[in-house]
Steps between C-alpha positions, in 0.01 A plus 500: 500500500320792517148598305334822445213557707261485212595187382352156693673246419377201332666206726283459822580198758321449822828645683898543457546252741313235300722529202809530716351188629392340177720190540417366798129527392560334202122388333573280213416145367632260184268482199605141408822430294435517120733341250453657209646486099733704340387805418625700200468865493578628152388869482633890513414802696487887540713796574522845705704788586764559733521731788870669545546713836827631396705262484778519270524329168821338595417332857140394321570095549549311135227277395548149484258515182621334169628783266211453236537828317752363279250296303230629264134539581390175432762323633530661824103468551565133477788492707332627804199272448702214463689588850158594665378136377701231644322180650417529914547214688322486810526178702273526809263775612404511896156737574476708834291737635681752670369776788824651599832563300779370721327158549451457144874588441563218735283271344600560143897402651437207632236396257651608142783309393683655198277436151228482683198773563209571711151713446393709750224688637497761761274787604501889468674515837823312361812732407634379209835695530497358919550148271751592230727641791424220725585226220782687503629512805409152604699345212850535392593842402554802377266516231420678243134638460326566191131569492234623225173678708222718438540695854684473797430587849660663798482139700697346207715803521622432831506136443779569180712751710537249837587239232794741385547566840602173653647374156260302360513667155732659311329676200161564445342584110132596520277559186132699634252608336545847303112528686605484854867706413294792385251520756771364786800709415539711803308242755593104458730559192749773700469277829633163310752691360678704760419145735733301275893453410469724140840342381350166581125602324385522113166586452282494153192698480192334220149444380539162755218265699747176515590383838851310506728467740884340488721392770849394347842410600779372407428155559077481555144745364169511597245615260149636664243545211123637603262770552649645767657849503765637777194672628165376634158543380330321727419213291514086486888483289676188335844413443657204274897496704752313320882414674766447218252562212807565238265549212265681702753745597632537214209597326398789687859627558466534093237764489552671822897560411372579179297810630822576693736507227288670245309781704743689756245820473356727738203334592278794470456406166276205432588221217165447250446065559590500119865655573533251812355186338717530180826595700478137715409324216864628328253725207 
């Protein structure tokens, strides 16, 4: 991808060749199994704005969001909460510490078995997009990528587009920070977009700082919840990955299509958090 010459990018890593060769240097090591309970996660969340590049009202994909509009204040309020706040079962969680991103793609493979989850750690060097695509493309495919980020990167740029490339993914939904849009638009923002499929793209636009990521299927998901962004800052980052996580899934895909359905807008224009907040909760 190409940068302007005033801009230094934020991802630095000793050389191209040790990221090219990130596998075969795989540093990691097992934090010891933990069985853990069930944990229930009975809360809502917030909302945003949606960024539309043009494209038409009629090839804008339809939401797979319950129709709550039909209802009356109250009740739809307490519709959505009572959707957002189903029981998660979680039956094992592995921990790792993770250097590079294709060896902890492998080892969250072979070492995750469907309901189960691991935590992991990894420094400001790791790509976090390098590990969506690589999840990705090691297991069964296509997929279909949703993630929820404050800022993206050119790395994680050219990480999504050789994804598309070799058919790893086949649609891509990205809600970024109304931040990093406005002060991005003609640098990272234009490069991600002109980089990717746009029939196979939907992109929201928001007062946003949650980091979610989801790999689904017809048939399997993964579910990466953390700190980290698509883009580095150079700093210690931790993700909780989880493979089949049904609730988990579920949960997020609530509020993020919810942003998707209700704010196809130009993305210039920023949401207030009230307007956001009250449109995932269903006010």
């Amino acid at each position: 991808m190409t940068t302007t010459a005033a801009k230094k990018p934020i991802e630095t890593f000793p050389d191209e060749a040790a990221r090219a060769q990130s596998g075969s240097g795989n540093d990691y090591f097992d934090v010891a199994d933990l069985d853990i309970p069930e944990i229930d996660l009975g809360f809502d969340l917030p909302s945003f704005t949606a960024a539309d590049l043009g494209l038409p009202e009629e090839e804008r994909p339809a939401s797979p969001v319950r129709d709550l509009e039909q209802l009356d204040p109250e009740k739809r309020a307490q519709a959505v909460l009572q959707l957002m706040g189903a029981p998660r079962k979680i039956r094992k969680a592995h921990g790792m510490a993770a250097t590079h991103a294709l060896g902890c793609a492998q080892r969250l493979i072979q070492t995750v078995a469907p309901g189960e989850q691991c935590r992991v750690i990894c420094p400001g060097t790791f790509v976090f997009g390098d590990l969506l695509t690589n999840v990705a493309g090691l297991a069964r495919g296509p997929w279909k990528l949703t993630v929820a980020t404050l800022s993206f990167g050119e790395t994680n740029t050219d990480s999504l587009h050789a994804a598309f490339e070799d058919g790893h993914l086949s649609e891509f939904s990205l809600i970024v920070s109304d931040y990093f849009y406005n002060n991005n638009l003609w640098g990272d923002w234009r490069d991600l977009v002109t980089a990717l499929p746009r029939a196979a793209c939907r992109y929201a636009v928001a007062g946003i700082h949650a980091k979610v990521a989801i790999l689904e299927n017809a048939g399997e998901s993964w579910l990466f919840e953390g700190s980290a962004n698509l883009r580095s800052c150079r700093n210690i980052e931790q993700l909780t990955v989880s493979r089949d996580d049904a609730e988990g899934v579920r949960f997020h895909r609530l509020w993020t299509d919810r942003i998707f359905e209700k704010f196809e807008l130009d993305g210039r224009c920023k949401l207030s958090n009230a307007r956001v907040w009250s449109a995932i909760r269903g006010e």
